[in-house]
C-alpha positions in Angstrom: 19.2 92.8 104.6 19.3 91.9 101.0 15.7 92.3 100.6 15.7 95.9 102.7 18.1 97.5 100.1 16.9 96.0 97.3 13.3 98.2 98.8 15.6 101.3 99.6 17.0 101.1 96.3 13.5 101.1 94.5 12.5 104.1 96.4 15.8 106.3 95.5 15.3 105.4 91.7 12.0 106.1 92.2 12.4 109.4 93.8 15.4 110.5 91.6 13.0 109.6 88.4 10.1 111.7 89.2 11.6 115.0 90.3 14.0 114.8 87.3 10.4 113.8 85.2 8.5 117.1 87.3 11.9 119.2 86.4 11.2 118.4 82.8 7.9 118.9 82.8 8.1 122.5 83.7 10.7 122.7 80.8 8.3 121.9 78.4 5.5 123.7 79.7 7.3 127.4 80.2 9.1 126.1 76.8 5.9 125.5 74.4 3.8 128.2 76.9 6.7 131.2 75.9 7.0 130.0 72.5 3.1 130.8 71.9 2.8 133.9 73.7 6.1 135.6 73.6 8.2 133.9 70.6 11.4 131.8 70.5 13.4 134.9 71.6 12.0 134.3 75.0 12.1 131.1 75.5 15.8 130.2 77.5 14.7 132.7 80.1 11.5 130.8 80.7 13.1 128.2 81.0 16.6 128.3 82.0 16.1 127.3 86.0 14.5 124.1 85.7 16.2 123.5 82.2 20.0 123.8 84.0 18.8 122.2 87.7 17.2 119.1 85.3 19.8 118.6 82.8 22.5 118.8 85.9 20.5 115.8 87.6 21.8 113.9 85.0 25.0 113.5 86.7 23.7 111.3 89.1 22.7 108.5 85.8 26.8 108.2 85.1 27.0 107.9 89.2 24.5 105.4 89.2 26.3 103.7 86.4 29.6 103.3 87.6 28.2 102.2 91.1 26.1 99.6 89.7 22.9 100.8 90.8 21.5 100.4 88.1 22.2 98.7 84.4 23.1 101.7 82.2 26.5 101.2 80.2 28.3 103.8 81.2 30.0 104.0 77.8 26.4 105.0 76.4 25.2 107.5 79.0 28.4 109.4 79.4 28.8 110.5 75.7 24.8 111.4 76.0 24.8 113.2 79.1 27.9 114.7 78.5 27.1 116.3 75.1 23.8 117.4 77.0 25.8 119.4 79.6 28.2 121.1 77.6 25.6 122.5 75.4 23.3 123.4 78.6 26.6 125.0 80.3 29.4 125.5 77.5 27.2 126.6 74.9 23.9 128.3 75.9 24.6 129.5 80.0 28.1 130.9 79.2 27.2 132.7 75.6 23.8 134.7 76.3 24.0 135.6 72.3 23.0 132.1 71.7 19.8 132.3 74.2 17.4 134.1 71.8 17.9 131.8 68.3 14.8 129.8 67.4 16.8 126.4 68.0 17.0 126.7 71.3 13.1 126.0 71.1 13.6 123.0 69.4 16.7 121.9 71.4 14.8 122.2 75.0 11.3 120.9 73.6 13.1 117.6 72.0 15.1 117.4 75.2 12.0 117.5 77.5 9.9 114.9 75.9 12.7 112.9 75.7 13.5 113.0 79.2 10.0 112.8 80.5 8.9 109.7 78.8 11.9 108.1 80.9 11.4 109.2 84.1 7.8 108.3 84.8 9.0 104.8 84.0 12.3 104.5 85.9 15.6 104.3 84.4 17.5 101.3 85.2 19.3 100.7 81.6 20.1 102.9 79.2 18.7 102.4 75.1 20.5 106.1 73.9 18.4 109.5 72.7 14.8 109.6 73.2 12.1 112.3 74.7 13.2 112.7 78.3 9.3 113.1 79.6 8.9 110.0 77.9 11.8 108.5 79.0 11.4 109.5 83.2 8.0 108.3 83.3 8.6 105.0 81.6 10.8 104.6 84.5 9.1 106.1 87.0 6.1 103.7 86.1 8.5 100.9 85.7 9.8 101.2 89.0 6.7 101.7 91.0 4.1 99.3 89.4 7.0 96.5 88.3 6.3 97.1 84.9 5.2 99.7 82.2 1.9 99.7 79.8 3.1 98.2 76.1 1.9 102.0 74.7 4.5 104.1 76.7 7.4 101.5 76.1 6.6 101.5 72.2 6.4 105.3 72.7 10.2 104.6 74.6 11.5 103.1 71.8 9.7 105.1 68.6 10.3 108.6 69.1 14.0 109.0 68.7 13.1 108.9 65.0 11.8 112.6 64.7 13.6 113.9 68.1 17.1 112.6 67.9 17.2 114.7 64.6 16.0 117.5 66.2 17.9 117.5 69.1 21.3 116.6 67.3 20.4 119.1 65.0 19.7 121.8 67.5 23.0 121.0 69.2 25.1 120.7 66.6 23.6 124.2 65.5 24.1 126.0 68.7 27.6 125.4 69.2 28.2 126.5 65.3 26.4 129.6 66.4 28.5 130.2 69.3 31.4 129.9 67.5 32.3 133.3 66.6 31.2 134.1 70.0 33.8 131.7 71.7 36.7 133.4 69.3 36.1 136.4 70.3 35.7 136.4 73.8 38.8 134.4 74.5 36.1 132.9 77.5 38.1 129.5 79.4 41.3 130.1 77.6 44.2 129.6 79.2 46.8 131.6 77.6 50.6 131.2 77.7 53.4 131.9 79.5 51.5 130.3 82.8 52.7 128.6 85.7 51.2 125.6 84.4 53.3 125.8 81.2 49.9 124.7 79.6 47.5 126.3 77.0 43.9 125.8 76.0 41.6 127.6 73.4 37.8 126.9 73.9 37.4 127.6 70.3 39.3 125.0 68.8 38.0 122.6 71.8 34.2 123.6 70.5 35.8 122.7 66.9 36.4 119.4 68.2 33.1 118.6 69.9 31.6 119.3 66.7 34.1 117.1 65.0 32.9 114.4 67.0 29.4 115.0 66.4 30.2 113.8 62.6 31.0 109.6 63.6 29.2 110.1 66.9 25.8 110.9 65.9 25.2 107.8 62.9 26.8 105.0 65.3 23.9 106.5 68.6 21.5 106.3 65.9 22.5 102.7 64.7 22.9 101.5 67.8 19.3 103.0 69.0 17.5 101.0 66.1 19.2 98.0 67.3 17.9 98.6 71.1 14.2 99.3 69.8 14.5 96.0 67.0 15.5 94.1 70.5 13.1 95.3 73.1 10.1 95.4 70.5 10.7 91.8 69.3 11.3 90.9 73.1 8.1 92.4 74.0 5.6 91.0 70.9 7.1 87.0 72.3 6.1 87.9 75.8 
């Protein structure tokens, strides 16, 4: 019994990790495709279907998490993921004035290499920002060969250095951006007098996240040099 969902378990993770790896590919291709031919000004539109059903998948890596399928500290991925979605749907679906600036080209092209590395190599821990291409097929690999090829876990572990500044950067950006957006249109406010006797601005909430981005952002990058020192020492003994 053990042994039969250890195998059914394999094949879910492997499953989940390439069609989140395929959903990022097509992200990166309409993404760096619209960007040549059309300009940054078109790029969310090409890429806004896969972009929101990919980034949306990620729920299922906290699930994972919590349910101990697989390794991944919860307290890691949720801040991650959780940043990720509320740009995808706070910040770029819900202000359409944000959809046309030219970081939203280097906020989905970061994202998609990041995400693609992982899932052809099946994710079954969690090491913090890096290329999601990458980071899918690393596990996708993982998971159906056992193991991955020293090239694409180096790759893993090395590319956060140029694309977790650009992706933090792009994110921190965007919501700046939307700012005057979210003031204006009073968009998820809750106003008073209610019958909830509660009140909540989305403005000064988008103030917040960005607060957070200040202590949030060093510590993920500290603690992702620490992963890649780790894994990359681990991997030169073996």
């Amino acid at each position: 019994m053990a042994g039969f969902l250890s195998l059914l378990k394999r094949v879910y993770l492997s499953i989940y990790n390439w069609a989140v790896f395929f959903g990022w590919a097509q992200v990166l291709y309409f993404a760096v495709k619209t960007l040549i031919e059309s300009g940054h000004e078109h790029v969310y539109n090409a890429v806004e279907k896969p972009l929101l059903l990919a980034q949306t998948a990620a729920v299922l890596e906290i699930i994972h998490g919590l349910i101990g399928l697989v390794r991944s500290p919860v307290s890691a991925t949720l801040p991650q993921i959780g940043s990720r979605l509320y740009v995808t749907w706070g910040i770029l679906y819900s202000f359409p004035e944000t959809q046309t600036h030219f970081l939203v080209s280097s906020l989905v092209i970061s994202w998609a290499i990041t995400e693609i590395k992982q899932y052809a190599c099946l994710r079954d821990d969690s090491e913090g920002y890096e290329w999601n291409i990458i980071r899918y097929s690393f596990f996708g690999v993982k998971e159906v060969f056992g193991s991955a090829p020293s090239w694409l876990q180096w790759l893993r572990y090395s590319t956060f250095f140029l694309l977790y500044p650009t992706g933090i950067s792009s994110e921190v950006g965007l919501i700046y951006i939307a700012l005057p957006y979210i003031k204006n249109s009073g968009k998820y406010c809750i106003r008073m007098p209610n019958k909830w006797n509660f009140s909540f601005d989305y403005y000064y909430a988008a103030l917040l996240v960005l607060a957070i981005y200040v202590p949030g952002s060093p510590h993920m990058y500290t603690y992702m040099l620490g992963q890649r020192k780790k894994v990359l020492s681990k991997s030169k003994r073996e």
